[in-house]
C-alpha positions as CSV (number, residue, x, y, z in Angstrom):
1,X,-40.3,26.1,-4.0
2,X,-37.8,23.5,-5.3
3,X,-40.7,21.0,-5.8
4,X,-43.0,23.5,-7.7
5,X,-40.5,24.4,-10.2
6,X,-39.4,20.8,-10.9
7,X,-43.1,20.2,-11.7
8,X,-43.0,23.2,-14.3
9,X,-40.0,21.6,-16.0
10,X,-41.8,18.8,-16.4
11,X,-45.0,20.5,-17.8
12,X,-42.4,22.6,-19.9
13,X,-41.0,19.2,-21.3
14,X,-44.5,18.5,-22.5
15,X,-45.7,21.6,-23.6
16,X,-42.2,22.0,-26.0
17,X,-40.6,20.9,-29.2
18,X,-36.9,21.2,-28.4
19,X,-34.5,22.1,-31.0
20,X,-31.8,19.8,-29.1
21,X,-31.7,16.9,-26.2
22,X,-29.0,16.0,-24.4
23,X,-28.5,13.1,-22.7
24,X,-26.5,13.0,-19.4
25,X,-25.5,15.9,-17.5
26,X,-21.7,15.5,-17.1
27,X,-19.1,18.2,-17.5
28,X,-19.7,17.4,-21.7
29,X,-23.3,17.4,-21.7
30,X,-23.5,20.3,-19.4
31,X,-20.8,22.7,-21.4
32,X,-23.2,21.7,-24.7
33,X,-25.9,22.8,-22.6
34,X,-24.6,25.8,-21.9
35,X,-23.3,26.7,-25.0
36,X,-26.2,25.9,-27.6
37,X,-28.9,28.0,-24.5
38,X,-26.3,30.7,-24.8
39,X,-26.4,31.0,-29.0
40,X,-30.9,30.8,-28.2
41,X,-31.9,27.3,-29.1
42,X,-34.5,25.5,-27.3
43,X,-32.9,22.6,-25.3
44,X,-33.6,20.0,-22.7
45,X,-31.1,18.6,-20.7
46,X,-31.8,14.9,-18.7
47,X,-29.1,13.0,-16.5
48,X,-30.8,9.6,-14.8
49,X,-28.8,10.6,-11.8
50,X,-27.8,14.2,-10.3
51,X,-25.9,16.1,-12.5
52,X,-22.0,15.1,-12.4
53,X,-22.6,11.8,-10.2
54,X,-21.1,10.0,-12.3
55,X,-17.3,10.6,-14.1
56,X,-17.4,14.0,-13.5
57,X,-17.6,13.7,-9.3
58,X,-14.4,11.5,-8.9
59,X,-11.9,13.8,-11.1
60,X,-8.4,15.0,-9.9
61,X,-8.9,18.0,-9.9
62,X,-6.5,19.0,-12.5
63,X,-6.8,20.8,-15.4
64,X,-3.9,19.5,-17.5
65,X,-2.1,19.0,-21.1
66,X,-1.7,15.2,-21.5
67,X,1.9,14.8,-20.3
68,X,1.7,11.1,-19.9
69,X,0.6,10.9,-23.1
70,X,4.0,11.7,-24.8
71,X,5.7,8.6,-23.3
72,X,3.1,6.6,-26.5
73,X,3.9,9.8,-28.8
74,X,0.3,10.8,-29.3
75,X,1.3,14.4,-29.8
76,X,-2.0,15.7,-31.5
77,X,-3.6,14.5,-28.4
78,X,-0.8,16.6,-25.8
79,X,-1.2,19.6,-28.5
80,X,-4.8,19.7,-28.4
81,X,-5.0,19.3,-24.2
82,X,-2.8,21.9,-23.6
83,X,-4.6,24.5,-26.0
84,X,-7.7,23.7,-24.4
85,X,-6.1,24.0,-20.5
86,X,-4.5,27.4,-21.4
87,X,-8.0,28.6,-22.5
88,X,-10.0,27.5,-19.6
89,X,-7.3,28.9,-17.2
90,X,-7.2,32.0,-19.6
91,X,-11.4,32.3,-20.0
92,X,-12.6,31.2,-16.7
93,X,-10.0,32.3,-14.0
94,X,-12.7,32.0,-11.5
95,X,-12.4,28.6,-11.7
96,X,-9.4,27.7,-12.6
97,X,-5.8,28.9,-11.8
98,X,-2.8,27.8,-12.5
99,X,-1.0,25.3,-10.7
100,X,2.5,24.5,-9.7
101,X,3.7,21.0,-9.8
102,X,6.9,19.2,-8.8
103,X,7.4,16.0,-11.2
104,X,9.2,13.9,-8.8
105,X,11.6,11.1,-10.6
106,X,12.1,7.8,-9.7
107,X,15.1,7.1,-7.3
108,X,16.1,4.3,-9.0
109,X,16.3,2.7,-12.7
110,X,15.3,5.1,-15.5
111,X,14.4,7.1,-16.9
112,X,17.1,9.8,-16.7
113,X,15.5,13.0,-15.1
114,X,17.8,15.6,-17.4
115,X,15.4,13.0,-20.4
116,X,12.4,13.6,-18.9
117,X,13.4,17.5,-18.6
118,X,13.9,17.2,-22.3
119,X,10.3,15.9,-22.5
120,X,8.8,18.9,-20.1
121,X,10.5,21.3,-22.3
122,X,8.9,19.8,-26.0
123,X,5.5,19.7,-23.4
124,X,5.8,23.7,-22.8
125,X,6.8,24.2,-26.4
126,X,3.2,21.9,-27.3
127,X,2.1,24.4,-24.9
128,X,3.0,27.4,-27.0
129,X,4.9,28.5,-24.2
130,X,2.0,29.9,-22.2
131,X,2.5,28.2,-18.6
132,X,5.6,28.9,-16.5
133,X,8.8,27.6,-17.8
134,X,9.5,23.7,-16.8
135,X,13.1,23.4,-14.7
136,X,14.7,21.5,-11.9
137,X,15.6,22.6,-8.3
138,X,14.8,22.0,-4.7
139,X,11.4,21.2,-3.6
140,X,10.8,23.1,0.1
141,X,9.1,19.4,1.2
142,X,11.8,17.4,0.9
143,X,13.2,15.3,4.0
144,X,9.8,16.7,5.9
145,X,7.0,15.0,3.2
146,X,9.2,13.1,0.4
147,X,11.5,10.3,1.1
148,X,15.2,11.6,0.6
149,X,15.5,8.1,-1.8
150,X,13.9,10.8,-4.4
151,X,16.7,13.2,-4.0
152,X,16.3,16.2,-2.9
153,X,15.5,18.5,-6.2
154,X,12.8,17.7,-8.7
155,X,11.6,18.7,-11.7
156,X,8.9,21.6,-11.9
157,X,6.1,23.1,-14.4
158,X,2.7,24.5,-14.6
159,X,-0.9,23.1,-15.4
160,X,-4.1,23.8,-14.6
161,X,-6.9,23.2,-11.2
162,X,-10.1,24.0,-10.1
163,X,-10.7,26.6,-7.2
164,X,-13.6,24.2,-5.9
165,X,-14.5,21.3,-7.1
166,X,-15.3,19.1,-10.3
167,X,-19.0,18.9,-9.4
168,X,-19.9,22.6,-8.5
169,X,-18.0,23.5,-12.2
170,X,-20.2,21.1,-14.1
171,X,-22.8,22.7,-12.4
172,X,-22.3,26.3,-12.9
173,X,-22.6,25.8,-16.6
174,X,-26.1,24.5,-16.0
175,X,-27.6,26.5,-13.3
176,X,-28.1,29.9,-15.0
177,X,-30.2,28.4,-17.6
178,X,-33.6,27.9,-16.8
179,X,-36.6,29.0,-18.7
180,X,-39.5,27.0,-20.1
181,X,-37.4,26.1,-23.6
182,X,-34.4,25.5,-21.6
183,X,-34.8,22.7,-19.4
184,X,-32.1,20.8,-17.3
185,X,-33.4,17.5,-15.3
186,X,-31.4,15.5,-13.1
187,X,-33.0,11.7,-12.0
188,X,-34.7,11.4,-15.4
189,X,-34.6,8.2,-17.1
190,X,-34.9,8.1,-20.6
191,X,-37.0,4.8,-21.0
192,X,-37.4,4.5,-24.6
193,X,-38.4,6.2,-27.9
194,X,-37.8,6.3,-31.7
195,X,-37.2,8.9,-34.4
196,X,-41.2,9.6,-36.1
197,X,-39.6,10.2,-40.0
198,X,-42.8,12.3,-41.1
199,X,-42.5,14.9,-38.3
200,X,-39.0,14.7,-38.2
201,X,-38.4,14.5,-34.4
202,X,-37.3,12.4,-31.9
203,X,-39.9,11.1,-29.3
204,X,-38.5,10.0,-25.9
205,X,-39.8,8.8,-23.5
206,X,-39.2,10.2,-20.0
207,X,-39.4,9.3,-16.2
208,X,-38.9,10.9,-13.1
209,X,-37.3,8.5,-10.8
210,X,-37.6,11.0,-7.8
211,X,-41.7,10.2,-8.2
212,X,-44.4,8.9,-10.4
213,X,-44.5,11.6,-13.0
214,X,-43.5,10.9,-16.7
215,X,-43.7,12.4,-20.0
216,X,-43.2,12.5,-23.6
217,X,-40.3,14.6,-25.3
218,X,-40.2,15.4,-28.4
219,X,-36.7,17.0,-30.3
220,X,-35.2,17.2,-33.6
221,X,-31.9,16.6,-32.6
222,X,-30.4,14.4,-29.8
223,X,-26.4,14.4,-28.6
224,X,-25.8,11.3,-26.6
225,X,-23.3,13.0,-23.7
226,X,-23.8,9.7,-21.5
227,X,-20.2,9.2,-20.9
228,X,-19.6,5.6,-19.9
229,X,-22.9,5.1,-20.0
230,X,-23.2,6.4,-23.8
231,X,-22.9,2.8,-25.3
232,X,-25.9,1.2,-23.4
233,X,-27.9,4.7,-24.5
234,X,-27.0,4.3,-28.4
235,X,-28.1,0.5,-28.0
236,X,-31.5,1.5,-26.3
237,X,-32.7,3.2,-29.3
238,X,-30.6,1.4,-32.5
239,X,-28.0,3.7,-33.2
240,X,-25.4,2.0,-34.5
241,X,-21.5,4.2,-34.7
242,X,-18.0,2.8,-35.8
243,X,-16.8,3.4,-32.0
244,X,-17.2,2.1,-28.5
245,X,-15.9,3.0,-25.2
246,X,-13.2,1.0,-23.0
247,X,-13.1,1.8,-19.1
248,X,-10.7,2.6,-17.1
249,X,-11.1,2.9,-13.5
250,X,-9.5,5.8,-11.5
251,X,-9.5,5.2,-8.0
252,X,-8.3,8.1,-5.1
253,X,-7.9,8.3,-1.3
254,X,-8.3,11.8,0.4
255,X,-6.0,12.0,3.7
256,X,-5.7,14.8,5.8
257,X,-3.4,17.5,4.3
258,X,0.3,17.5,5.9
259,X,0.9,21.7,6.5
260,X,4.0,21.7,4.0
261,X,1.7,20.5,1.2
262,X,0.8,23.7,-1.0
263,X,2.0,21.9,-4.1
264,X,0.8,19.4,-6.5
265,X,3.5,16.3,-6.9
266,X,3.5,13.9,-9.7
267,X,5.4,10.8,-8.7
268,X,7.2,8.7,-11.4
269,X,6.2,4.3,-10.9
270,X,8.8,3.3,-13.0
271,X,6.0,0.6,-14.4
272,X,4.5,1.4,-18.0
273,X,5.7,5.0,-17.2
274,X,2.7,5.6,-15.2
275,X,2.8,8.1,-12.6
276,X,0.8,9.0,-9.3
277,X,0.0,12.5,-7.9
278,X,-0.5,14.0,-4.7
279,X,-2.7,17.1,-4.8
280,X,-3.8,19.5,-2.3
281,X,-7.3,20.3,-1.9
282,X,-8.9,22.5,0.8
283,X,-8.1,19.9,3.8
284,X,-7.1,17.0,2.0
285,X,-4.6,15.8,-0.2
286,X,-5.9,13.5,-2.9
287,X,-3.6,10.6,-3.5
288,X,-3.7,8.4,-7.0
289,X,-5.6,7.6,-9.2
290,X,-4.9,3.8,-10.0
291,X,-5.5,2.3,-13.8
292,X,-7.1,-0.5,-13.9
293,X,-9.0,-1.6,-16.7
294,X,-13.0,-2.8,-16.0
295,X,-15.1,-4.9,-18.4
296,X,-18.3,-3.5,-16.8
297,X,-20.1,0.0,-15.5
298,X,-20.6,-1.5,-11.9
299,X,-17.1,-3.0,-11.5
300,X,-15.5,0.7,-12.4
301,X,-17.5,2.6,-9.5
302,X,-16.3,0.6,-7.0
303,X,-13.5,0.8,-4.7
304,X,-11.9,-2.3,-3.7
305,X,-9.6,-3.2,-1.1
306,X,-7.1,-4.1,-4.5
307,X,-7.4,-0.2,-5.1
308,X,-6.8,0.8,-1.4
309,X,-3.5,-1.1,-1.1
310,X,-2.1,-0.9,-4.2
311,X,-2.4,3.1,-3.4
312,X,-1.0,2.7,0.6
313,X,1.8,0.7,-0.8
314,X,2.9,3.4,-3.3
315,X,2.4,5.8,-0.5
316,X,5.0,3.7,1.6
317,X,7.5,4.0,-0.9
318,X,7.0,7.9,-1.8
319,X,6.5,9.8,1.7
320,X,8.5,9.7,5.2
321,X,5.2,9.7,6.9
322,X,2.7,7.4,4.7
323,X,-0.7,7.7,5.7
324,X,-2.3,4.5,7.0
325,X,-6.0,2.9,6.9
326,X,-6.9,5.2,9.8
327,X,-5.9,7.9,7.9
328,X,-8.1,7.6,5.3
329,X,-10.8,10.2,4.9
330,X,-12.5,9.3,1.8
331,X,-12.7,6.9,-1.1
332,X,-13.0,8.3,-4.6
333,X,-13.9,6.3,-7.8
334,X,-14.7,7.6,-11.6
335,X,-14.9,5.3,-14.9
336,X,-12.5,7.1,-17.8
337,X,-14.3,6.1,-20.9
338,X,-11.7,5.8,-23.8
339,X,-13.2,6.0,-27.4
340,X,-11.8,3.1,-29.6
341,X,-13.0,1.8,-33.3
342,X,-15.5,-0.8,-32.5
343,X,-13.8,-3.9,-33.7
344,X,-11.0,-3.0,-31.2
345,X,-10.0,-6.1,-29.5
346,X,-6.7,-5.7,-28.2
347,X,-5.6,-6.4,-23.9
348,X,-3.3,-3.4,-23.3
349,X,-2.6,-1.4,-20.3
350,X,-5.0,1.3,-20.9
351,X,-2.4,4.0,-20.6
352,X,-1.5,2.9,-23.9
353,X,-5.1,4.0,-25.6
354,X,-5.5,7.4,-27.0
355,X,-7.6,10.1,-24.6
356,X,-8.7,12.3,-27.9
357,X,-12.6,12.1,-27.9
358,X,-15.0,11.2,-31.1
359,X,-18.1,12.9,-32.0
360,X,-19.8,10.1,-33.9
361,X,-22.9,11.7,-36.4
362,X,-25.1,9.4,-37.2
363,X,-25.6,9.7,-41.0
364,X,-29.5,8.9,-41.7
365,X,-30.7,10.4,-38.6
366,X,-30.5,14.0,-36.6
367,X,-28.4,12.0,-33.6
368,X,-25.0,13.0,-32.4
369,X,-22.6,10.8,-30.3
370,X,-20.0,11.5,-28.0
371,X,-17.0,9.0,-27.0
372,X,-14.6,10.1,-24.6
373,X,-14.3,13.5,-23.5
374,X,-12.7,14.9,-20.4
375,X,-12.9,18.6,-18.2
376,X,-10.1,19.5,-20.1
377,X,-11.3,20.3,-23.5
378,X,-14.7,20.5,-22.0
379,X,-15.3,24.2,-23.9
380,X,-13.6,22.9,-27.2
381,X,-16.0,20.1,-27.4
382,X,-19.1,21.5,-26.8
383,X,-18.2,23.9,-29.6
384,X,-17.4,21.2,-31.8
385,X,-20.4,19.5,-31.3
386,X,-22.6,22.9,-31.3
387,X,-21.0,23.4,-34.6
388,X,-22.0,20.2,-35.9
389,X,-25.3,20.9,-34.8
390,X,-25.2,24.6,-36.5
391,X,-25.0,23.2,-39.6
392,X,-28.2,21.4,-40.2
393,X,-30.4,23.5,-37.5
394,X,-28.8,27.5,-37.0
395,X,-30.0,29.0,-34.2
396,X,-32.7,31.5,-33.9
397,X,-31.7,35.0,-35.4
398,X,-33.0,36.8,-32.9
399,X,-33.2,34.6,-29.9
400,X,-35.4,35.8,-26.9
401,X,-33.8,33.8,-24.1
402,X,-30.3,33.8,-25.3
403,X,-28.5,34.7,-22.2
404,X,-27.9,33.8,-19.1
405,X,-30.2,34.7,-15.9
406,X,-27.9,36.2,-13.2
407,X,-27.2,34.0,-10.3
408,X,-28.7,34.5,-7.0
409,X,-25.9,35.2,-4.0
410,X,-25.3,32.3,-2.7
411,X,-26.5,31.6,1.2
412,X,-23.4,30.1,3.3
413,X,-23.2,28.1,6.2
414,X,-20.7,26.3,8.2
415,X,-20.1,22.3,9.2
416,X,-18.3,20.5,11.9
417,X,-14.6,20.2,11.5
418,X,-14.6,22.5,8.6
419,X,-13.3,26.3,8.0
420,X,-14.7,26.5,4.5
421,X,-17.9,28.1,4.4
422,X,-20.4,26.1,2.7
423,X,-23.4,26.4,0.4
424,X,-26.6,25.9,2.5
425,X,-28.8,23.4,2.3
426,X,-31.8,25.3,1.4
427,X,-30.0,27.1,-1.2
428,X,-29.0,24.6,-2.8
429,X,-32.5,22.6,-3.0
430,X,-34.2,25.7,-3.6
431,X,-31.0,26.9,-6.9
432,X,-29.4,23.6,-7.6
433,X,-31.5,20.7,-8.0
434,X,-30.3,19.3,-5.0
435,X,-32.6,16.3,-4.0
436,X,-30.4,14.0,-1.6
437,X,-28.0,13.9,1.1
438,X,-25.3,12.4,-1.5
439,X,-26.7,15.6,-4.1
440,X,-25.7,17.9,-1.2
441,X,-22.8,16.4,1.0
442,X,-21.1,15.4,-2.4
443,X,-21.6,17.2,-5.4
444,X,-23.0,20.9,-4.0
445,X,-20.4,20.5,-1.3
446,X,-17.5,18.6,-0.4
447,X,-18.3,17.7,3.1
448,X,-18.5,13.9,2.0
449,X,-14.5,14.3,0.7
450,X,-13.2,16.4,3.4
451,X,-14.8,15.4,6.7
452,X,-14.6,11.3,7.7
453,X,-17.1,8.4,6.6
454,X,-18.5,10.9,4.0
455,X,-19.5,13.4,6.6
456,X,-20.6,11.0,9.5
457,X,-17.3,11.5,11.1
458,X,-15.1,9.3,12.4
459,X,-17.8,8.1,15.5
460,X,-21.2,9.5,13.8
461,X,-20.3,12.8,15.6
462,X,-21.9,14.7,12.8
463,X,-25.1,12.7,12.7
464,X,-27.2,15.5,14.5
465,X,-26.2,18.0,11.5
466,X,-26.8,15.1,9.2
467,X,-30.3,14.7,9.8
468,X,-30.9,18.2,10.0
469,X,-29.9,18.9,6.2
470,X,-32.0,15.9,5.4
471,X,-35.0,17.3,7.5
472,X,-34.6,20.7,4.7
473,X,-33.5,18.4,1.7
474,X,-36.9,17.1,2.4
475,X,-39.2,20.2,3.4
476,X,-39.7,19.3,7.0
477,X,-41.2,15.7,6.5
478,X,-39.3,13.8,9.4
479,X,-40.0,10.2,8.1
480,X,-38.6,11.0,4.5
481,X,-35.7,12.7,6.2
482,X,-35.0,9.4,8.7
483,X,-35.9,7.4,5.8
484,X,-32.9,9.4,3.9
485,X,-30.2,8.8,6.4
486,X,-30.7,5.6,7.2
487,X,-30.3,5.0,3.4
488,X,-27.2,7.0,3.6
489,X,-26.0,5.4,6.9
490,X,-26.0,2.0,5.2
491,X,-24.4,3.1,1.9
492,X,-21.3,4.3,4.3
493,X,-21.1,1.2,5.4
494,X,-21.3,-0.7,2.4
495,X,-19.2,1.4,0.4
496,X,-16.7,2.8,3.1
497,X,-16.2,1.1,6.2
498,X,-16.6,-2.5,5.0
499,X,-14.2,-2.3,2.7
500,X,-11.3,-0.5,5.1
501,X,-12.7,-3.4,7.5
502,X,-11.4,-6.3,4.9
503,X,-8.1,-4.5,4.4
């Protein structure tokens, strides 16, 4: 089933003139998505990986309103987050509900915590007033979880956080749309192409890096959604815009989840006024993310034992009982690109850069590009864009597939080691696009977060169940499915044992 209807997208692709193409299938280009199928325009939607693989897979979790970003006064930024958290959390409360959090302040050296009170207070007021009201008091984990160093109240507000998980939201916005003018494809690489000025449409060029088929698109407009990978896109086909990105990398460790922890904590570092945050999720607590600026795409996905430390040692000096190497469940990594002007030059802690996105239009040609961009705002930017877009091509006045197709129930299953009941595996390569072990164990699920060596376990306990999702990922064919998890077997060893091994 999954295999015949990926073949009709393809023929779809060829048979179509879209109205729009977006390129990459992150939480950006998949809200677009969503939002110009919704209004009826014809659109395709290709990612060169699985949809959300990239940025959009290694997220906190949180749906928040920029507090860090008043320590460098970038208010319009805070404003604009905030407005855009309180509507997800207000429009899509099956997704996202609001979160405590305890802002925990340094025990030493300042800031002054009745200051940084002051600033929660102008935060709620940015706010509108629409989370719970910011205060200080007693925290019920402290002298069991936090070091008494930290004193034993904190300082507590409200934000945002998904129910499940970053991947399964970016997917939920594509899922539902799926006829033969509205086509998403993951692992499609967009090879080439050019803009043909006397039919005024965009050719691409198209392959399917799952096989040997290919084909030729053809659309009058094109949004580049790439995320960090939107600069290398532009430069494929000429499109020159007066921004670029810089990337950040955003590293995270999931441990297992002390009982007392039902609250999100935000720990103040003291250095560039950075802060860290410990966040429950389902089994795990997700401890960072690190900052650390990367000059290239590969260097920001990967973990290093720089990034493992750097987050143990900040866990020494925040919790009575740190957790250790052994502790350590899984590795998460995601590239923030940050929009600049292009001649931007400067070395600075990247903290220090602005986190608003840019929608850059190119002026001679029907080409629209995004920089920046995170799940907050998500929903405000693709109607930006779409607006943009509305302008110079309004959507049909009677459109024929303008709503979404009702989602099938969903068929559940269970895993070692976990209570959670899961997705299936043949749901989700028969609904979701799901082609591989890391498409189902990390983005359709969160078995590779929550159960050791991405799923494995700690021994290869869970290799049996392993290979049996791989034997459905891959309709019964035992040497694709071996093939598979041997693949997968030697990525966890490249990516995740080997590198707790050099710690």
């Amino acid at each position: 089933m999954a295999q015949h209807k990926r073949q009709q997208s393809w023929q779809h692709v060829r048979r179509t003139t879209f109205d729009v193409t977006i390129l990459g299938g992150g939480i950006n280009g998949a809200c677009l998505y969503h939002r110009l199928c919704t209004a009826g325009y014809k659109v395709l939607l290709v990612d060169q990986g699985d949809f959300a693989a990239g940025t959009s897979q290694a997220s906190g979790m949180m749906i928040w309103g920029g507090l860090l970003y008043l320590r460098s006064l970038d208010l319009l930024s805070v404003y604009r987050f905030s407005q855009a958290r309180d509507a997800m959390i207000r429009n899509l409360p099956e997704w996202i509900e609001p979160a405590p959090v305890h802002y925990i302040p340094a025990h030493q050296g300042p800031p002054d915590p009745r200051l940084v009170l002051g600033g929660l207070y102008f935060y709620w007021l940015l706010g509108h007033f629409r989370r719970r009201s910011p205060g200080w008091g007693k925290t019920d984990m402290d002298g069991r979880l936090i070091r008494n160093g930290h004193g034993l109240e904190s300082l507590h507000y409200e934000e945002g956080m998904l129910r499940t998980s970053d991947a399964r939201f970016v997917l939920h916005w594509i899922t539902p749309h799926q006829t033969p003018e509205q086509v998403p494809l993951n692992y499609c690489a967009v090879t080439g192409g050019g803009y043909d000025a006397s039919e005024k449409r965009w050719r691409l060029e198209l392959r399917d890096t799952l096989g040997d088929d290919s084909a030729e698109a053809r659309s009058r407009w094109v949004v580049n959604c790439a995320g960090a990978w939107a600069d290398p896109v532009n430069e494929l086909f000429g499109i020159e815009t007066p921004y670029k990105h810089v990337l950040s990398k955003g590293v995270y460790l999931g441990v297992p989840r002390p009982p007392e922890h039902e609250t999100t904590l935000v720990f103040e570092m003291g250095d560039h006024g950075d802060a860290i945050t410990y966040s429950p999720w389902g089994p795990i607590s997700l401890w960072g993310p690190t900052e650390t600026r990367v000059e290239n795409l590969d260097a920001g996905r990967a973990v290093t034992t720089a990034d493992i430390r750097f987050l143990l040692e900040q866990a020494e000096r925040n919790f009575t009982g740190p957790p250790g190497r052994s502790d350590i469940v899984s590795l998460r990594s995601g590239l923030r690109p940050l929009a600049v002007p292009k001649s931007f030059e400067r070395d600075c802690y990247t903290l220090d850069i602005s986190r608003r996105h840019r929608i850059a239009q190119h002026d001679g040609l029907p080409w629209i590009s995004l920089y920046g961009g995170k799940i907050t705002g998500c929903t405000a930017t693709a109607e930006e864009i779409a607006a943009r877009i509305g302008r110079a091509l309004p959507p049909p006045p009677a459109p024929v597939n303008s709503g979404a197709r009702a989602e099938r129930p969903i068929e559940y299953t269970g895993f070692p080691g976990l209570s959670q009941k899961l997705p299936s595996a043949q749901w989700c390569r028969d609904h979701e696009f799901c082609h591989t072990l890391d498409d189902y164990l990390r983005r359709r699920t969160n078995i590779s977060q929550w159960v050791a060596r991405e799923g494995l376990g700690r021994h290869d306990e869970n290799l049996a169940e392993i290979d049996q999702i791989a034997l459905t990922l891959n309709h019964g064919d035992h040497d694709k499915a071996a093939h598979s998890v041997r693949r997968y077997r030697e990525r966890v060893r490249n990516d995740f044992d080997s590198v707790l091994e050099r710690l």
